[in-house]
N, C-alpha and C positions, 0 to 999 in steps of 0.2 A: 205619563209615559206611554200609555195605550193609545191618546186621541193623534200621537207625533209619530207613532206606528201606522195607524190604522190613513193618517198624512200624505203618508212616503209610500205606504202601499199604492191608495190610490195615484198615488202622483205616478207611481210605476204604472200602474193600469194603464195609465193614459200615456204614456210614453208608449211603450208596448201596443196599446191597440193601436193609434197613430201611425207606428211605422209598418204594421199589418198591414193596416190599408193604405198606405204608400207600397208596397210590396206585391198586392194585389192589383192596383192601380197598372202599374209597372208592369206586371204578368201581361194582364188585356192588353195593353198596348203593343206588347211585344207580340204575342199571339196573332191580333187583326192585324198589323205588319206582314207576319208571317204567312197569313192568310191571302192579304192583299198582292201579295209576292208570288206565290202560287198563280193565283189568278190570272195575273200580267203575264205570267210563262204558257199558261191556257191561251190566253188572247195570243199573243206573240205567237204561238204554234197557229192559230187557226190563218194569222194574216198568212204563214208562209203556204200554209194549204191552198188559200185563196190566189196567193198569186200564182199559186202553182198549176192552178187548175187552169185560172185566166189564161196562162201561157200556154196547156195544153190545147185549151179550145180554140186560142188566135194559131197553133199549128199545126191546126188539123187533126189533133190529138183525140182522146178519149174522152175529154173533160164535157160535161153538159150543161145547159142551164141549172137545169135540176141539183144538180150537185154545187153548182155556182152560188145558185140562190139559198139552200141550205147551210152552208157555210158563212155567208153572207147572216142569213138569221140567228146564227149562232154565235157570230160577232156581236151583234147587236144584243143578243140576252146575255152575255159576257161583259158588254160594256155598260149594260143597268148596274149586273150586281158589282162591278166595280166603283158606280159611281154612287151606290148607296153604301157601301164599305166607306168609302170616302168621306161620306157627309157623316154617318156614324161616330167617322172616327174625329171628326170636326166638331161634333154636336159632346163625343165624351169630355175632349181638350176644353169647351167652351169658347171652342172658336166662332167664327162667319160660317156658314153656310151659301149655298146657293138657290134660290128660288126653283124647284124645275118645271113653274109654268111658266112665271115672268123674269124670271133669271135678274133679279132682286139679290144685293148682299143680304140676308137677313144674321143676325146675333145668334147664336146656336142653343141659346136656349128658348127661343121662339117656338109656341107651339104654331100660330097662325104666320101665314106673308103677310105683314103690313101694307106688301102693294097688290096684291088681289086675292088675298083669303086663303090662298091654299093650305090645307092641312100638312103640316112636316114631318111631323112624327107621326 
């Protein structure tokens, strides 16, 4: 009677831990979504800064390089950490990934590029 207890316990354990981590799993995913969403609302804000400025400087406006080019680099450090959110979120699913030296599909649990070494994680 005790070994068909201690059975069904177990078998619960493991039912129970299982859908923890599917529930967990589930959380992360939603969260770097939520994350990733943000982001895009950052970048999207800066393109309109940028065009805005472009159009002040083509009309004579206030706008400067300096403030051009600023903006400019902040798109670009914007659109890193988007694209390493991206491959993150690629690499948790067990998806493809993308090479970012040779732009290579690599397997997402790859730690090396099979087409020129690069380190991915």
């Amino acid at each position: 009677m005790a070994g068909m207890f201690d059975e069904t316990m177990n078998g619960l354990r493991s039912v129970i831990d299982s859908a923890a981590k599917r529930t967990q799993d589930a959380f992360s995913g939603s969260k770097n979504y939520v994350e990733r969403a943000k982001l895009r609302s950052t970048l999207n804000d800066y393109y309109r800064r940028l065009g805005k400025a472009e159009y002040e400087a083509a009309m004579g406006g206030v706008s400067s390089m300096a403030e051009i080019n600023a903006i400019i680099a902040k798109i670009t450090e914007l659109r890193q950490q988007m694209y390493a959110m991206e491959q993150s979120s690629k690499v948790q699913r067990g998806g493809t990934v993308t090479c970012p030296t040779c732009g290579r599909l690599v397997s997402g649990g790859d730690t090396f590029c099979p087409g020129c070494g690069t380190k991915l994680q």
